[in-house]
GUKEBA-373357 format. One record per residue: x, z, y of N, C-alpha, C in turn; residue number from 1. Coordinates in steps of 0.1 Angstrom, whole numbers, always signed. Layout:
<pt><n_u>X</n_u><n_w>Z</n_w><n_v>Y</n_v><ca_u>X</ca_u><ca_w>Z</ca_w><ca_v>Y</ca_v><c_u>X</c_u><c_w>Z</c_w><c_v>Y</c_v><n>NUM</n></pt>
...
//
This chain:
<pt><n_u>+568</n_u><n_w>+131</n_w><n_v>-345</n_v><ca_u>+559</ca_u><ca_w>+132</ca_w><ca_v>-356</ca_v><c_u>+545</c_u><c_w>+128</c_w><c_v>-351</c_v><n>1</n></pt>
<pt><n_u>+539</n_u><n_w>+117</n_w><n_v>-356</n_v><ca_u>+527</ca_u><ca_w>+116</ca_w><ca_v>-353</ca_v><c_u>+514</c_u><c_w>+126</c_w><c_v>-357</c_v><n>2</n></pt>
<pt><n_u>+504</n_u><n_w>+126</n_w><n_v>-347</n_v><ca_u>+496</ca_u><ca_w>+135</ca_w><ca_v>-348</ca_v><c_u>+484</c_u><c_w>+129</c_w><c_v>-366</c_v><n>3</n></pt>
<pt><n_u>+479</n_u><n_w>+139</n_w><n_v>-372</n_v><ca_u>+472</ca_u><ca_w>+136</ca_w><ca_v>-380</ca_v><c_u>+457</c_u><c_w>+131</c_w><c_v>-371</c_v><n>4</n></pt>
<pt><n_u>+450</n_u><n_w>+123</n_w><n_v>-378</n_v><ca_u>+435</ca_u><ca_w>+118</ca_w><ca_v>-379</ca_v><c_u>+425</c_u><c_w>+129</c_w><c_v>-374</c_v><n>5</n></pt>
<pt><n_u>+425</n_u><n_w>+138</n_w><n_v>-379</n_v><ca_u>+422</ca_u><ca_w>+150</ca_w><ca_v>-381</ca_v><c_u>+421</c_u><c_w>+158</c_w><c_v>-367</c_v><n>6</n></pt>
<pt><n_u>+434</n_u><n_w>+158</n_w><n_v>-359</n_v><ca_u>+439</ca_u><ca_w>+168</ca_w><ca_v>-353</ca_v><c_u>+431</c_u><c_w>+158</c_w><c_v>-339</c_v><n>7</n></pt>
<pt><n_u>+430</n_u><n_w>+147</n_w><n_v>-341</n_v><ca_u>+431</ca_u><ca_w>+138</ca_w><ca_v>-328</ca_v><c_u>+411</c_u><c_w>+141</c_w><c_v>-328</c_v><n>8</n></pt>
<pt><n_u>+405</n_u><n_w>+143</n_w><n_v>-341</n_v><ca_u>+392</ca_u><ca_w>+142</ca_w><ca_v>-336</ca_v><c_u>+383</c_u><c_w>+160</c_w><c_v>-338</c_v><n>9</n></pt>
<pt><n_u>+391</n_u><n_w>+170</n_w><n_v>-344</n_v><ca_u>+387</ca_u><ca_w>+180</ca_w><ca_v>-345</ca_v><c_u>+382</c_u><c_w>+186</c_w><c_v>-336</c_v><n>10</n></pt>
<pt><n_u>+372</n_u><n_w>+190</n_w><n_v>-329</n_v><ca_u>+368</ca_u><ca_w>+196</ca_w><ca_v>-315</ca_v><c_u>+375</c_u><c_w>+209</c_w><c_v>-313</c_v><n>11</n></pt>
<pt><n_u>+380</n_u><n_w>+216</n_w><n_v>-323</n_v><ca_u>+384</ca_u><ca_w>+227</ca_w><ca_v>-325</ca_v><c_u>+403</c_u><c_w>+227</c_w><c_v>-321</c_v><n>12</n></pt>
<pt><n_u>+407</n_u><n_w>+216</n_w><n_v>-326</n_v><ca_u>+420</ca_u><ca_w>+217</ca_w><ca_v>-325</ca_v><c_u>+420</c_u><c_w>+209</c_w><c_v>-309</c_v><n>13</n></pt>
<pt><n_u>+413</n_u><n_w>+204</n_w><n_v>-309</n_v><ca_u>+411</ca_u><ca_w>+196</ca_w><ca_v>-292</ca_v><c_u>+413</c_u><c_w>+209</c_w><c_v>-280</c_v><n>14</n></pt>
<pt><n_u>+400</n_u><n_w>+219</n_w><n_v>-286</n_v><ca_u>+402</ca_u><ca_w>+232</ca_w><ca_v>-275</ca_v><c_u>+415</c_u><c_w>+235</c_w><c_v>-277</c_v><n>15</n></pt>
<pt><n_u>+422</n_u><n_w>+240</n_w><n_v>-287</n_v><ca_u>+428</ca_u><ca_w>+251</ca_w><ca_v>-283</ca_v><c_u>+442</c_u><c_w>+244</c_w><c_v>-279</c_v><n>16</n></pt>
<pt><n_u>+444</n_u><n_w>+225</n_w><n_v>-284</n_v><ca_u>+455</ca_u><ca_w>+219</ca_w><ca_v>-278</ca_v><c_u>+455</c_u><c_w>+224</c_w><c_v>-263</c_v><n>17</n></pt>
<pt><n_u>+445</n_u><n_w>+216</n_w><n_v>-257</n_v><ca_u>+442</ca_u><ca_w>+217</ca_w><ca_v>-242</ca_v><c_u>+445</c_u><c_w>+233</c_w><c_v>-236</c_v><n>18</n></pt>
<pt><n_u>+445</n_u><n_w>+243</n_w><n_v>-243</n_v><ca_u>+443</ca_u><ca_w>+258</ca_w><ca_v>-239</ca_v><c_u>+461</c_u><c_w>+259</c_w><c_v>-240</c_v><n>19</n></pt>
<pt><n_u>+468</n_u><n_w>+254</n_w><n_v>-246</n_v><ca_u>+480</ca_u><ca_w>+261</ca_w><ca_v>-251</ca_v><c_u>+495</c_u><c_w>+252</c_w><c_v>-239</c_v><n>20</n></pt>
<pt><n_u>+489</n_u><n_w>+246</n_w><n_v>-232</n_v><ca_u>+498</ca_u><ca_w>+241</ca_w><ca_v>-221</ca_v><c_u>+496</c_u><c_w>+252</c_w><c_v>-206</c_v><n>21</n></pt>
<pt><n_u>+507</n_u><n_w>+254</n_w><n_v>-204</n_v><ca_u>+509</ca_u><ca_w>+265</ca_w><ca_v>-195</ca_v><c_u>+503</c_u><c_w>+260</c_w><c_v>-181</c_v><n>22</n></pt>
<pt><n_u>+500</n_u><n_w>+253</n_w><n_v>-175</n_v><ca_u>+497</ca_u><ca_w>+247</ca_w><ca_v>-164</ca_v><c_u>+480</c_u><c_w>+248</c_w><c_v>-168</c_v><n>23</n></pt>
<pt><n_u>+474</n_u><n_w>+246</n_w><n_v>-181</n_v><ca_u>+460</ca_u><ca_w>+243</ca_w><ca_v>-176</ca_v><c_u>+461</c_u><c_w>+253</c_w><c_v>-184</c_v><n>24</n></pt>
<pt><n_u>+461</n_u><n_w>+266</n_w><n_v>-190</n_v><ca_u>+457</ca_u><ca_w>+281</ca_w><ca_v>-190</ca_v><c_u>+455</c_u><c_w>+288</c_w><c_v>-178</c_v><n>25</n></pt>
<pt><n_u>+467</n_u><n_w>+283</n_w><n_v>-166</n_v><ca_u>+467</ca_u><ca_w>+290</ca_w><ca_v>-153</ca_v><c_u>+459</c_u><c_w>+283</c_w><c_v>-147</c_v><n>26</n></pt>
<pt><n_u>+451</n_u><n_w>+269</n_w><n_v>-150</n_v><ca_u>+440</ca_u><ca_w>+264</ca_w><ca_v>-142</ca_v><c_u>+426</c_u><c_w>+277</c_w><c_v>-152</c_v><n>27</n></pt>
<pt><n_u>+425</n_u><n_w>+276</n_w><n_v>-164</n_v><ca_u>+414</ca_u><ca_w>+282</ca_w><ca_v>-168</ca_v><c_u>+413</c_u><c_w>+298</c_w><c_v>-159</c_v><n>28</n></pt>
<pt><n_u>+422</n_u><n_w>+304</n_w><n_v>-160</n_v><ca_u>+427</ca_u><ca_w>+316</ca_w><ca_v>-154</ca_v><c_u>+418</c_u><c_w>+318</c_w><c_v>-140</c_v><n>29</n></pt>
<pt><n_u>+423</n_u><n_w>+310</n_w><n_v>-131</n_v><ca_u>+419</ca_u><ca_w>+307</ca_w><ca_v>-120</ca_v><c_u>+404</c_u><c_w>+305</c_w><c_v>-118</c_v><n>30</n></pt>
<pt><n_u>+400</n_u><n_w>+296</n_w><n_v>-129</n_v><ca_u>+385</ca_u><ca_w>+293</ca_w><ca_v>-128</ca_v><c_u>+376</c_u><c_w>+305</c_w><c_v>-138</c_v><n>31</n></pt>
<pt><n_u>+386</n_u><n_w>+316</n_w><n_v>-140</n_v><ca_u>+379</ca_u><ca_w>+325</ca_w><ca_v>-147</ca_v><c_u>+373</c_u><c_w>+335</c_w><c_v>-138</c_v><n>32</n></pt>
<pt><n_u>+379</n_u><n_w>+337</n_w><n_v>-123</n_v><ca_u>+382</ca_u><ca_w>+346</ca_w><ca_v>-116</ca_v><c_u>+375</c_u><c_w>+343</c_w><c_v>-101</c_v><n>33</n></pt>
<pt><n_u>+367</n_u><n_w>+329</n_w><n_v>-107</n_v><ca_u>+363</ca_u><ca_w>+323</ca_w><ca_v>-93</ca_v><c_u>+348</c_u><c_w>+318</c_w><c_v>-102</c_v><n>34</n></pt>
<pt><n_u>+336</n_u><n_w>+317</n_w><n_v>-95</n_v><ca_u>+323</ca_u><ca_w>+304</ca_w><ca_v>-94</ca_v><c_u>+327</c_u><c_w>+291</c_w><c_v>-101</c_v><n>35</n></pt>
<pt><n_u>+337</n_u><n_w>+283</n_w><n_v>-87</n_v><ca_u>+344</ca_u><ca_w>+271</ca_w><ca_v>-90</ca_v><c_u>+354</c_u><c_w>+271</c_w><c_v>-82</c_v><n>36</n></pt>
<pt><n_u>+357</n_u><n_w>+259</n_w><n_v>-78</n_v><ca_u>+373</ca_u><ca_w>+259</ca_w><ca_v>-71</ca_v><c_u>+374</c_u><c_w>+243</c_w><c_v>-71</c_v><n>37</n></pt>
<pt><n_u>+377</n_u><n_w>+238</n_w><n_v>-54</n_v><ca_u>+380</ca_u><ca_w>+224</ca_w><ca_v>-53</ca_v><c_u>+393</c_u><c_w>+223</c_w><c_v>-64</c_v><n>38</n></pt>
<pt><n_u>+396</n_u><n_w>+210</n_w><n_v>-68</n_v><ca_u>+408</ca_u><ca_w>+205</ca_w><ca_v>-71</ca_v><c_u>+421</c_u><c_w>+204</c_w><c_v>-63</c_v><n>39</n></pt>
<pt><n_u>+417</n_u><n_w>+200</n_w><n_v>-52</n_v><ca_u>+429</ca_u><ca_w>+203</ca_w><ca_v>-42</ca_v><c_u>+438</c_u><c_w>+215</c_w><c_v>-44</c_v><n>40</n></pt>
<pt><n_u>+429</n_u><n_w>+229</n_w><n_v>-46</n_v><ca_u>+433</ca_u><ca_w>+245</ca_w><ca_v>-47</ca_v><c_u>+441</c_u><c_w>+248</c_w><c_v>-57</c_v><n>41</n></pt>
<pt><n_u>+439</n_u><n_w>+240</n_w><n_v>-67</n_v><ca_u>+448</ca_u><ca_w>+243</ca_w><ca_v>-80</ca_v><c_u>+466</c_u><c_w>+237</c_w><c_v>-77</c_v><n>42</n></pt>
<pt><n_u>+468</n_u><n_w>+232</n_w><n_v>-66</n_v><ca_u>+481</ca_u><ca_w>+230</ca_w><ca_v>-66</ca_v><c_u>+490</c_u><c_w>+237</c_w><c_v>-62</c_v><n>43</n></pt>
<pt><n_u>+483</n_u><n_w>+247</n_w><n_v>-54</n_v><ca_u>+492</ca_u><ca_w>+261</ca_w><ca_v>-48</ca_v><c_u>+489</c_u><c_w>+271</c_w><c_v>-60</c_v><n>44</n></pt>
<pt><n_u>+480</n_u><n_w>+270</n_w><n_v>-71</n_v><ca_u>+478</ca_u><ca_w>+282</ca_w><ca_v>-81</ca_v><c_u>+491</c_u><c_w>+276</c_w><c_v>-93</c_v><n>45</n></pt>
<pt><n_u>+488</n_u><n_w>+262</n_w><n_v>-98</n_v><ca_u>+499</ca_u><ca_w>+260</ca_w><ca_v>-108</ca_v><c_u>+511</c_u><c_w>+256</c_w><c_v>-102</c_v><n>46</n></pt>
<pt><n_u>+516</n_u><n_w>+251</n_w><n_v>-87</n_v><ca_u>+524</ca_u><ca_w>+247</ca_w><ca_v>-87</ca_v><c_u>+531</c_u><c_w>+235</c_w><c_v>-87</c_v><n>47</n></pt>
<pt><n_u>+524</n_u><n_w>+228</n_w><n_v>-94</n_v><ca_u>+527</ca_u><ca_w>+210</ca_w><ca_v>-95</ca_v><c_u>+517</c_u><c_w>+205</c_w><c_v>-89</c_v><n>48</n></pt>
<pt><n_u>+520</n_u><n_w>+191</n_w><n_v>-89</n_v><ca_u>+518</ca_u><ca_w>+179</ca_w><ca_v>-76</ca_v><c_u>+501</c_u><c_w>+176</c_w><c_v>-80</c_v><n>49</n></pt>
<pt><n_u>+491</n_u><n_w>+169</n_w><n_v>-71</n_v><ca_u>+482</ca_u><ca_w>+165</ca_w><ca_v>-72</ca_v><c_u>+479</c_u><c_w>+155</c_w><c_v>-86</c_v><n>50</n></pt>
<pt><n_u>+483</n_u><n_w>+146</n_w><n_v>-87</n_v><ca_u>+485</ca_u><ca_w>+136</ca_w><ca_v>-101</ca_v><c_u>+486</c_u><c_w>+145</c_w><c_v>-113</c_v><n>51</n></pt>
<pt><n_u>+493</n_u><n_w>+153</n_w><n_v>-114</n_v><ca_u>+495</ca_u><ca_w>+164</ca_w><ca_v>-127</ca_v><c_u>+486</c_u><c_w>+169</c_w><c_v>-129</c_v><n>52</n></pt>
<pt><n_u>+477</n_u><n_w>+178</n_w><n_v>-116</n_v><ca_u>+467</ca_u><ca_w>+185</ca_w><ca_v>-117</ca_v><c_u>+452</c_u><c_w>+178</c_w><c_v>-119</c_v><n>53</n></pt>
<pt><n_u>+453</n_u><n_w>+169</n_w><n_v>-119</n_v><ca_u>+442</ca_u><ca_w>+158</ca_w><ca_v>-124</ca_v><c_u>+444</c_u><c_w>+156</c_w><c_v>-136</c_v><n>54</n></pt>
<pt><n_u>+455</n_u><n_w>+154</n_w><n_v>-141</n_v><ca_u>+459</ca_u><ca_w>+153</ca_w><ca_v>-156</ca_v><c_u>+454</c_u><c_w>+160</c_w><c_v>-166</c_v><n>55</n></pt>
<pt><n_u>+458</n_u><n_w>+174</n_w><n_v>-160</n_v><ca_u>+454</ca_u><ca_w>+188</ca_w><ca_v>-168</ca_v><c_u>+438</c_u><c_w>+184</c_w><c_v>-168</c_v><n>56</n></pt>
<pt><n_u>+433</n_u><n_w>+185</n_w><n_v>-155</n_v><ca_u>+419</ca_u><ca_w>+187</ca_w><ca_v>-154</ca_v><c_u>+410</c_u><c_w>+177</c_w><c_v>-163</c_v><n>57</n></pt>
<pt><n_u>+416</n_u><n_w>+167</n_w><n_v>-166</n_v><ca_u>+414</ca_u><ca_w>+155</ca_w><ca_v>-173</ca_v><c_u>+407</c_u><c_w>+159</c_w><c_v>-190</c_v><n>58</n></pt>
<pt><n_u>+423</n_u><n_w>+166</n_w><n_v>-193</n_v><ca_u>+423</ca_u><ca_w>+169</ca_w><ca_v>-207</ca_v><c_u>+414</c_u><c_w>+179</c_w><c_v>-210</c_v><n>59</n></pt>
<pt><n_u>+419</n_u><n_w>+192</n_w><n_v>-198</n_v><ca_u>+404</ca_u><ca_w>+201</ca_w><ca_v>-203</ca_v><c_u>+390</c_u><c_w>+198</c_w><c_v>-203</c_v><n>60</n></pt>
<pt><n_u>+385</n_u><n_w>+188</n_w><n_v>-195</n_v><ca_u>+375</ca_u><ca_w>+182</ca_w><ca_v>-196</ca_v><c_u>+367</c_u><c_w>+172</c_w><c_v>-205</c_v><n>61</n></pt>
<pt><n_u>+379</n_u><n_w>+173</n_w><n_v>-210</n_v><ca_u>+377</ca_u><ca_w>+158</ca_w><ca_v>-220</ca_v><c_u>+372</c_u><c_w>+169</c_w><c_v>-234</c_v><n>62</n></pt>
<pt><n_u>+378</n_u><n_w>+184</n_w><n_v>-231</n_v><ca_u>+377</ca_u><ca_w>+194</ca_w><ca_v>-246</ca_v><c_u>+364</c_u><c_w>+202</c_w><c_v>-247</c_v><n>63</n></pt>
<pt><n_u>+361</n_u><n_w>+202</n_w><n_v>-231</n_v><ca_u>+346</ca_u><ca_w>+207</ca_w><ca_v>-232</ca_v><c_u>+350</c_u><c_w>+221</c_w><c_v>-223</c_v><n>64</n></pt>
<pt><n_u>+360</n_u><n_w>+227</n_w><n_v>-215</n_v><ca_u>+361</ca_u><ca_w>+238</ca_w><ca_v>-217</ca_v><c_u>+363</c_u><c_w>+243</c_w><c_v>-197</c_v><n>65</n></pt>
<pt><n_u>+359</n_u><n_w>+228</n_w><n_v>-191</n_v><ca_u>+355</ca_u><ca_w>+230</ca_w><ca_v>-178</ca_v><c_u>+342</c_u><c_w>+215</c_w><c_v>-174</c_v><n>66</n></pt>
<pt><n_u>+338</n_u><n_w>+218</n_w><n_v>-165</n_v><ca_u>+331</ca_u><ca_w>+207</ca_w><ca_v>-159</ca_v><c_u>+333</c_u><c_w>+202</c_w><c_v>-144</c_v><n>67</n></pt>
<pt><n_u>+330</n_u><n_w>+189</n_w><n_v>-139</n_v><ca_u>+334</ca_u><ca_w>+190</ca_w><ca_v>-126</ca_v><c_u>+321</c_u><c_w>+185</c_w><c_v>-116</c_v><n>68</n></pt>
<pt><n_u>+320</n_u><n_w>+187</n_w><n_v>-106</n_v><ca_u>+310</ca_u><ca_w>+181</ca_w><ca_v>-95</ca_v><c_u>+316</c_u><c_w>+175</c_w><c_v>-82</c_v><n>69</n></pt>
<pt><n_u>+311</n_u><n_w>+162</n_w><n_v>-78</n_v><ca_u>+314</ca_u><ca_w>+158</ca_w><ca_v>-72</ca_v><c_u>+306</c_u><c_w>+161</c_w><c_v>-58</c_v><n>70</n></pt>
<pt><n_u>+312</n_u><n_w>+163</n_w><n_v>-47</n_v><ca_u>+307</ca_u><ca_w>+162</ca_w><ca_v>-35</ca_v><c_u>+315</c_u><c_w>+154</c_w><c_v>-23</c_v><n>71</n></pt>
<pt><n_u>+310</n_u><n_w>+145</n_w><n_v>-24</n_v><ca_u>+316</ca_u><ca_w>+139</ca_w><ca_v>-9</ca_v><c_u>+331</c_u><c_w>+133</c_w><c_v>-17</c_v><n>72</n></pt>
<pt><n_u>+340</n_u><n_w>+138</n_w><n_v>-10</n_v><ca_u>+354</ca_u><ca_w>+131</ca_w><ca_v>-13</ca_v><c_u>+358</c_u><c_w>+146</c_w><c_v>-23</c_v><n>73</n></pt>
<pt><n_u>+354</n_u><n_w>+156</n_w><n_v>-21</n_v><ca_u>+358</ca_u><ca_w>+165</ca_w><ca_v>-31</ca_v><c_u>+350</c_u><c_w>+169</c_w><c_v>-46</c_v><n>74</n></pt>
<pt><n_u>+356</n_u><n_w>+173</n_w><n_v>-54</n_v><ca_u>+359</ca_u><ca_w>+174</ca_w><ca_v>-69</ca_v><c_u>+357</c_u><c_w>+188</c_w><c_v>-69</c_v><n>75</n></pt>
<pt><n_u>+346</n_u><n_w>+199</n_w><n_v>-73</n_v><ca_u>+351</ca_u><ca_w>+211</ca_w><ca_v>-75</ca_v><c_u>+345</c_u><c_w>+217</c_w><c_v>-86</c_v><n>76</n></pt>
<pt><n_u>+354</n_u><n_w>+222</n_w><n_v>-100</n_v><ca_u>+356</ca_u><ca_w>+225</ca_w><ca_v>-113</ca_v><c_u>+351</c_u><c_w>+240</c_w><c_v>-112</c_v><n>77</n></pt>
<pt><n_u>+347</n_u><n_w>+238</n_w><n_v>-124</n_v><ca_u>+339</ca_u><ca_w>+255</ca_w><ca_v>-132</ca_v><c_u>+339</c_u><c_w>+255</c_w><c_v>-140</c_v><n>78</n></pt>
<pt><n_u>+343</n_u><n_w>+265</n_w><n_v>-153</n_v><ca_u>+345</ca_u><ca_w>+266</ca_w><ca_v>-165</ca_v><c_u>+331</c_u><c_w>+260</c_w><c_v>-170</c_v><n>79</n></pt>
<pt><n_u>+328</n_u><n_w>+256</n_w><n_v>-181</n_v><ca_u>+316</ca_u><ca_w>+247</ca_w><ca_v>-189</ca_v><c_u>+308</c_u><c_w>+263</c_w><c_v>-193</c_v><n>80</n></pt>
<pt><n_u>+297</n_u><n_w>+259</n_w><n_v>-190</n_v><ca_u>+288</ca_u><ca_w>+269</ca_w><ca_v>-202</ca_v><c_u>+290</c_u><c_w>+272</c_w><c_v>-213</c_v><n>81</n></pt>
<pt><n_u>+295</n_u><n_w>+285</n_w><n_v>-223</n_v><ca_u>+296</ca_u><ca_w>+283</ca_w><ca_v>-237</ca_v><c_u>+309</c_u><c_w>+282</c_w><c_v>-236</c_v><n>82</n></pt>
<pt><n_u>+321</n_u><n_w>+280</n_w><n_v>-229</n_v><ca_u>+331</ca_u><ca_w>+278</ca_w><ca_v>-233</ca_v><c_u>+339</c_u><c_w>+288</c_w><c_v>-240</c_v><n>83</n></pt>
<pt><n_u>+333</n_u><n_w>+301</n_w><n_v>-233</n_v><ca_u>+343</ca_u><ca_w>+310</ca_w><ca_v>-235</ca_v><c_u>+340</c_u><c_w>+319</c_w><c_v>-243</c_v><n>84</n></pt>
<pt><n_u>+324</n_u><n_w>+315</n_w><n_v>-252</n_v><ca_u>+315</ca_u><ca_w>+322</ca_w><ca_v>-261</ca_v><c_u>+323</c_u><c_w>+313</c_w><c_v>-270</c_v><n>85</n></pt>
<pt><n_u>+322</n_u><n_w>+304</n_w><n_v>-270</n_v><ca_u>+332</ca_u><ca_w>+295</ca_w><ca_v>-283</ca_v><c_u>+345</c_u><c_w>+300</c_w><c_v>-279</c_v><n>86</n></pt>
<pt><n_u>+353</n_u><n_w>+300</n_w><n_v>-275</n_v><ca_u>+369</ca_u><ca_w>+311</ca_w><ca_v>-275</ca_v><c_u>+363</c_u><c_w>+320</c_w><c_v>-284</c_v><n>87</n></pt>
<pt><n_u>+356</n_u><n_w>+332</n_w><n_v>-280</n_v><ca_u>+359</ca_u><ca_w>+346</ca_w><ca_v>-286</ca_v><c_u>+347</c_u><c_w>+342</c_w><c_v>-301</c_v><n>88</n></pt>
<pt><n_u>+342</n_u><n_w>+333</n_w><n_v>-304</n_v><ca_u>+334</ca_u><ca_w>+329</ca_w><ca_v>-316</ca_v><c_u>+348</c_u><c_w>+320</c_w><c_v>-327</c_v><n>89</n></pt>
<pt><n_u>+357</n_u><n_w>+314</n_w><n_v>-320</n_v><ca_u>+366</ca_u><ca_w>+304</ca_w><ca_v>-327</ca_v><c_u>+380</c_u><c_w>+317</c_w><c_v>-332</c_v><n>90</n></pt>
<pt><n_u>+378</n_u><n_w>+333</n_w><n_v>-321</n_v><ca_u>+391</ca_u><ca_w>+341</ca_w><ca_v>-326</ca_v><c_u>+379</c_u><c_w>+351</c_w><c_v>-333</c_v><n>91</n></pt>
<pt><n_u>+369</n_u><n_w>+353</n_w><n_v>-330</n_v><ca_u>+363</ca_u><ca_w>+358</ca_w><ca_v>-346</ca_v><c_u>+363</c_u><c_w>+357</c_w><c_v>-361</c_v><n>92</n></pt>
<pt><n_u>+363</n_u><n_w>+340</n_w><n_v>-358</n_v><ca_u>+364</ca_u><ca_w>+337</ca_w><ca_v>-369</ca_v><c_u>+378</c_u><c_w>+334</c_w><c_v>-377</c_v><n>93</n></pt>
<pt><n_u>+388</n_u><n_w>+333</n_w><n_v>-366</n_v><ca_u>+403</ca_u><ca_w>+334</ca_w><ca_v>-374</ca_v><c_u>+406</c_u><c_w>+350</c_w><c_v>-379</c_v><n>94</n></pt>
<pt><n_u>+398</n_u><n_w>+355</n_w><n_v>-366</n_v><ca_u>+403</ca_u><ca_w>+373</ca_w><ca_v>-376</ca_v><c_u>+390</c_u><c_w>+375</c_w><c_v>-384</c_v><n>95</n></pt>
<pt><n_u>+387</n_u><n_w>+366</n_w><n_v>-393</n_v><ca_u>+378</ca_u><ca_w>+373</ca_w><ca_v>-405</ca_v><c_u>+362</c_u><c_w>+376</c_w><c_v>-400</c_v><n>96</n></pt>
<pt><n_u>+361</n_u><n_w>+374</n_w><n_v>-390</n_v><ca_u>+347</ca_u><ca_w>+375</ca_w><ca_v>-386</ca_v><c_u>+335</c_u><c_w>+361</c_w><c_v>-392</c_v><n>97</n></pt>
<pt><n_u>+322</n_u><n_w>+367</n_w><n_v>-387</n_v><ca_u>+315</ca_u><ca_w>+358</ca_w><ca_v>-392</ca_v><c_u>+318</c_u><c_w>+345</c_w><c_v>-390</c_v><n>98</n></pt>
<pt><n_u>+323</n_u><n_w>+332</n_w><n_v>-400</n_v><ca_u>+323</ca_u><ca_w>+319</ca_w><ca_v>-401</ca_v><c_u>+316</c_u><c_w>+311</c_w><c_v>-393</c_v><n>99</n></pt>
<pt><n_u>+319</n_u><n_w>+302</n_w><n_v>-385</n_v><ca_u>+307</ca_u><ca_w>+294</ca_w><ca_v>-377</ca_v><c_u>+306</c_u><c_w>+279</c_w><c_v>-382</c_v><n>100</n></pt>
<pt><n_u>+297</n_u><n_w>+273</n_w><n_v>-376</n_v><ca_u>+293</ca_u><ca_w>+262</ca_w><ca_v>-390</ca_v><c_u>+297</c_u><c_w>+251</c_w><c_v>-379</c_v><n>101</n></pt>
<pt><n_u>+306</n_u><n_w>+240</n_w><n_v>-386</n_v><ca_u>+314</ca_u><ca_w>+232</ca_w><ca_v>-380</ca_v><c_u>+307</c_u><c_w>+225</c_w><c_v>-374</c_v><n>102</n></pt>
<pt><n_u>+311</n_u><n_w>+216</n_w><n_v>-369</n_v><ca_u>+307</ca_u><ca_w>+207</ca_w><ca_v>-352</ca_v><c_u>+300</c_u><c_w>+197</c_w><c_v>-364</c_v><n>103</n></pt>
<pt><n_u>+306</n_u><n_w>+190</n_w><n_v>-373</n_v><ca_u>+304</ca_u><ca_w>+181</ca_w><ca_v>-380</ca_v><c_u>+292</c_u><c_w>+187</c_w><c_v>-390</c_v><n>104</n></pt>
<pt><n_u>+285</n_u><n_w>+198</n_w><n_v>-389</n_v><ca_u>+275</ca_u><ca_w>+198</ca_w><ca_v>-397</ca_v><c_u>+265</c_u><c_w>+197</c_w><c_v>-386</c_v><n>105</n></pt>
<pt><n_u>+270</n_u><n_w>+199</n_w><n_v>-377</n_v><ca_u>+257</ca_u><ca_w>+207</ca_w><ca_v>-367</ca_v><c_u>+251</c_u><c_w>+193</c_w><c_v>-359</c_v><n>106</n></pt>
<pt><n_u>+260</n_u><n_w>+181</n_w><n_v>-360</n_v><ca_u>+260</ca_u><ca_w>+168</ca_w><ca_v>-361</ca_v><c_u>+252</c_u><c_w>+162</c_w><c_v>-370</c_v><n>107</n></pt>
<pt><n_u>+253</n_u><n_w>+167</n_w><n_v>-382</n_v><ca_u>+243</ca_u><ca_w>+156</ca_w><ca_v>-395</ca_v><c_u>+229</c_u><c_w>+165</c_w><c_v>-396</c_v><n>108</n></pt>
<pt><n_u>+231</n_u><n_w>+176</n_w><n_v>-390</n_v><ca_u>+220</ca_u><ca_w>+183</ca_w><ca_v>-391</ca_v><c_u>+205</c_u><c_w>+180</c_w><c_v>-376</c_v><n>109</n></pt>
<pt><n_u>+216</n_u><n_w>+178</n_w><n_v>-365</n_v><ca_u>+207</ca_u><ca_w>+168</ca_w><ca_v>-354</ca_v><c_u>+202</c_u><c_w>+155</c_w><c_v>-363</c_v><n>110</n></pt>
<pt><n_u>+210</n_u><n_w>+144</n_w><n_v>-367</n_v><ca_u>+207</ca_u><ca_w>+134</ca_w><ca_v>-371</ca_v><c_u>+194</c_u><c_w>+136</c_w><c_v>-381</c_v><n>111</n></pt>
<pt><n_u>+196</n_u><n_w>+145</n_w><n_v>-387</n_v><ca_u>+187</ca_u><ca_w>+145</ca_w><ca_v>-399</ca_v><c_u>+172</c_u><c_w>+150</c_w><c_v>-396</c_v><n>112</n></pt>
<pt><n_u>+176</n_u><n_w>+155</n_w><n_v>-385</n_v><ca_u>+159</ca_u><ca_w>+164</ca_w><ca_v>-380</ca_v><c_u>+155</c_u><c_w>+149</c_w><c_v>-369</c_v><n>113</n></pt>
<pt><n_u>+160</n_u><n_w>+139</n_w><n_v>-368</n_v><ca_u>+161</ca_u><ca_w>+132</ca_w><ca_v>-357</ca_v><c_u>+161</c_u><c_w>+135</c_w><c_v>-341</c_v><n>114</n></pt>
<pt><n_u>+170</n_u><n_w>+144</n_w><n_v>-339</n_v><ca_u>+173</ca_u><ca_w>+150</ca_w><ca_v>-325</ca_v><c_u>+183</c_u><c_w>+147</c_w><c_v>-324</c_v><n>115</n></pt>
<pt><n_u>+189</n_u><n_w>+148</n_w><n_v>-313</n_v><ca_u>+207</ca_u><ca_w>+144</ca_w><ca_v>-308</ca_v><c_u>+211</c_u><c_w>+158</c_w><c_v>-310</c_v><n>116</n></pt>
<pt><n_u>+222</n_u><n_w>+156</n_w><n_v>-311</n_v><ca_u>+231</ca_u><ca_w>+168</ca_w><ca_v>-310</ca_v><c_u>+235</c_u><c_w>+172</c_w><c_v>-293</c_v><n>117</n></pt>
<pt><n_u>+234</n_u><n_w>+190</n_w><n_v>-292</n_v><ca_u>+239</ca_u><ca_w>+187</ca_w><ca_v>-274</ca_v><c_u>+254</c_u><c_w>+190</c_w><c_v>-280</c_v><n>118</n></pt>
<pt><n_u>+262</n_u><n_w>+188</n_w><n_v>-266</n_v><ca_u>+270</ca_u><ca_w>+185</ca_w><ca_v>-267</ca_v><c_u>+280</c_u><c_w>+199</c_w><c_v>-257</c_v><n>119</n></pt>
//
């Protein structure tokens, strides 16, 4: 079944895709419990091969919900600022809590003040 339009650009359905694969929850996990953490390290935490673990790190990265720094020949990942304030702001608002104002307003609303939106 192909994915909707929708699903492929929603920042919202992006997070929680990237959250709901068992391999990069157990990377988030890890990087919940630590500063940061080389790349290398994550292969004795999930278990699968280096290429996979780049993959994951890929995707979460791509959702907003880690960052990476480069040093030398090593890679070492930290959860993103805000990521985890947006988790418990994105389950507020599925259990009935205060509504948060979608990515796409907060977008036309930079545009409109002539500021960029952060990101």
């Amino acid at each position: 079944m192909a994915r909707s339009k929708t699903a492929l650009v929603d920042p919202d359905v992006r997070f929680f895709a990237a959250l709901a694969d068992p391999t990069r929850l157990a990377i988030v996990r890890e990087l919940a419990g630590a500063p940061e953490v080389c790349a290398c390290d994550f292969t004795s935490c999930c278990d699968v091969r280096q290429p996979t673990v780049s993959h994951h790190l890929r995707v979460l990265r791509e959702a907003g919900i880690i960052e990476s720094e480069r040093r030398g020949t090593w890679i070492f990942y930290r959860l993103a600022p805000g990521a985890m304030d947006r988790l418990a702001g994105l389950a507020r608002e599925l259990s009935g809590g205060p509504r948060l104002i979608p990515v796409g307003a907060l977008r036309r609303r930079g545009q409109a003040a002539g500021t960029a939106p952060q990101a």
